[in-house]
N, C-alpha and C positions, 0 to 999 in steps of 0.2 A: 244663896245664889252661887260662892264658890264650890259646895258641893253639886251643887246640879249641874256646873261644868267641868268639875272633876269625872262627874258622872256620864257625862254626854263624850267627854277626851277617853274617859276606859273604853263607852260602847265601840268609838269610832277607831281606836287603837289597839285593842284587844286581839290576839290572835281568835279566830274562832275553832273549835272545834265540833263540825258538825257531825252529830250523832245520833241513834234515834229518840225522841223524845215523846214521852206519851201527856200531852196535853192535859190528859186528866189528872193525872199526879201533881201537875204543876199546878194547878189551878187548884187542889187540895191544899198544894201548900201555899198558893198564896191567901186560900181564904184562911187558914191559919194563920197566918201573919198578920192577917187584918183582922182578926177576930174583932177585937178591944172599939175599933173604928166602927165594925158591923152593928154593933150592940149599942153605942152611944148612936147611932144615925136609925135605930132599927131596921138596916139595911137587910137584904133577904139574895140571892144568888141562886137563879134557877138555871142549872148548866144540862143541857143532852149529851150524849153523846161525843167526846171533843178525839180527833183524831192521834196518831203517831206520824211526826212529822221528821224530819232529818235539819236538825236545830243545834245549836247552841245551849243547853241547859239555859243558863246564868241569864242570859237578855231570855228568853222564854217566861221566865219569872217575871223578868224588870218589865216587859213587857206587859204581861198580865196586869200584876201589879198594877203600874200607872193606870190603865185602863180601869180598871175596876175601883181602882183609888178615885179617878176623877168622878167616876159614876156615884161615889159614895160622897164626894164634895162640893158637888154642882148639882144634890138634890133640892126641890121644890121645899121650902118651908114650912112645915107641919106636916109632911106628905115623907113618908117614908120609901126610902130609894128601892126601887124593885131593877133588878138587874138580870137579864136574859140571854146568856150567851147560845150561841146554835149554830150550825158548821151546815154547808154546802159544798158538793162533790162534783167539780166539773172533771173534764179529758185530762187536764194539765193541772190543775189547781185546787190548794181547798178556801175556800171564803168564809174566815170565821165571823160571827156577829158579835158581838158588845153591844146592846139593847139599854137602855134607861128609861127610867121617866122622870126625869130631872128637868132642867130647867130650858135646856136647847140653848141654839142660839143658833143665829142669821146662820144660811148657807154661804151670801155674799163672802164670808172671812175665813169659807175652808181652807183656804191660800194660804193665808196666814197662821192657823192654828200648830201647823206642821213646823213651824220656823223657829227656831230659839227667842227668846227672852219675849216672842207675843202671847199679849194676853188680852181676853175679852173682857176683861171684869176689871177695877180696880182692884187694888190688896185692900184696901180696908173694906171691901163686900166679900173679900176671897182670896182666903191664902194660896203662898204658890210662887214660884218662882217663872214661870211660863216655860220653861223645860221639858215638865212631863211626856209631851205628844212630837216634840221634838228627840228627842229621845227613842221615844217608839218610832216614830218614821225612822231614824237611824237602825232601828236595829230591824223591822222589815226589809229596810235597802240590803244589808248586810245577808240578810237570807232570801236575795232574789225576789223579793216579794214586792207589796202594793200597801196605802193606806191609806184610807176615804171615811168620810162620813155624813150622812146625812142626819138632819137635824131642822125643827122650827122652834122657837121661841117659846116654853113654857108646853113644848111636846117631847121634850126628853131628844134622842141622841141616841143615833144606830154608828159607832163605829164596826168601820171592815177593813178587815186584815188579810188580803190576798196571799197564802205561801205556795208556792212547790208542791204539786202530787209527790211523792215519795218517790217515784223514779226519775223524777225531771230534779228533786231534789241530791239524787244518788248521781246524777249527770254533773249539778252544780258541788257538789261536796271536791268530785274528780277535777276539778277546771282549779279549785281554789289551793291543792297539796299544791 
C-alpha cells in the first residue's frame, strides 16, 4: 500500500516532460515486463496499430502497465485472458481501447474504480492495493486527457483512455513550460 502511494505522490508530483512518444514501443516494452505474468495467466495481447502521442514517457509505461496488469488479474478462471487494444481518430483526440475478457464488473461503481484505495473484490479473491486505476486516471488528468470504462459482469472490460491529437497536445505541452 505505501508503494502504491509512493507511486500515485511521484505521478501527481513529477514534473512532466512532454515529448513525442510512439505507443508502440511502450507497449513493447511493457509486454516485456510482463512477460513472466503473460505465461503463468496464458495471457495473449492483440495490439493494432497504436499511435505517437506528445506524453510523458515514464506514466505512458505505468499507464499501459496497470491497464494490461489488471486485464491479466481480473481474468475469468480457467479462461485465459485475451487482451485487445485499438485506437480511434477523432478532430481533437485519440480514444485508445484496453479490451478484456475477464471478469467485468457492474457499471454502477465506475465512479469509484478511478478513486484511490477502492476496490471491487476483496484481497483474499484479489490482490491489489486499489491504486492501480487511480493512478492511471492521474496520469490521463496530467496529459489533458479522459478515462472511462465500460464493463458487465463475467463480460470482461473495455477501458478508454481519451488523449490529445498531437497538435492540441503540442498546444498543451506550450501552456505547461
Amino acid at each position: 500500500m505505501i508503494e502504491s502511494l509512493l507511486e500515485l505522490s511521484r505521478v501527481t508530483s513529477r514534473a512532466r516532460v512532454l515529448e513525442p512518444v510512439d505507443l508502440n514501443q511502450v507497449l513493447a516494452d511493457v509486454l516485456s515486463d510482463l512477460e513472466v505474468r503473460m505465461q503463468q495467466s496464458g495471457g495473449h495481447v492483440k495490439a493494432g496499430p497504436l499511435p505517437t502521442v506528445m506524453a510523458d514517457r515514464l506514466q505512458m509505461h505505468q499507464l499501459c502497465q496497470n491497464l494490461i496488469g489488471n486485464a491479466l488479474k481480473f481474468h475469468k478462471e480457467n479462461v485465459a485472458p485475451i487482451i485487445r487494444i485499438r485506437t480511434e481518430r477523432s478532430a481533437k483526440a485519440w480514444e485508445i481501447h484496453v479490451e478484456d475478457n475477464g471478469i467485468g464488473f457492474e457499471e454502477q461503481h465506475l465512479d469509484r474504480i478511478f478513486r484511490p484505495f477502492q476496490r471491487l473484490h476483496p484481497k483474499n479473491v484479489c490482490e491489489g492495493s486499489g491504486m492501480g486505476l487511480a493512478i492511471c486516471n492521474k496520469i490521463v488528468s496530467n496529459h489533458f486527457g479522459q478515462i472511462t470504462a465500460h464493463s458487465q459482469p463475467g463480460a470482461g472490460s473495455d477501458f478508454i483512455v481519451v488523449l490529445p491529437a498531437t497538435a492540441i497536445a503540442k498546444e498543451a505541452k506550450a501552456s505547461c513550460s
